[in-house]
C-alpha positions, 0 to 999 in steps of 0.5 A, spaced: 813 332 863 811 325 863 815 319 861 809 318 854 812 325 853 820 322 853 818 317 849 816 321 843 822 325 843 827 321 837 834 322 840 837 325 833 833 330 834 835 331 841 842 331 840 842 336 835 839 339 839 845 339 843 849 340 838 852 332 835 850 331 828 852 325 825 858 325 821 854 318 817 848 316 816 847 308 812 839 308 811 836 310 818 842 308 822 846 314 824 853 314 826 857 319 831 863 320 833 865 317 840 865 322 845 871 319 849 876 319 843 
């Protein structure tokens, strides 16, 4: 995988892919839950 390659992934699909699904969406903006808490 090159670093173009990388770039083309968006991150909320990658961390859905993970299992984080934002508990907020306002507009394009997606709001999570804070890990450390």
């Amino acid at each position: 995988m090159t670093i173009q390659d990388v770039k083309q992934i968006k991150l909320a699909d990658y961390l859905q892919s993970l299992g984080y699904t934002p508990v907020k969406q306002q507009g394009r903006n997606l709001w999570y839950k804070s890990p450390l808490r």
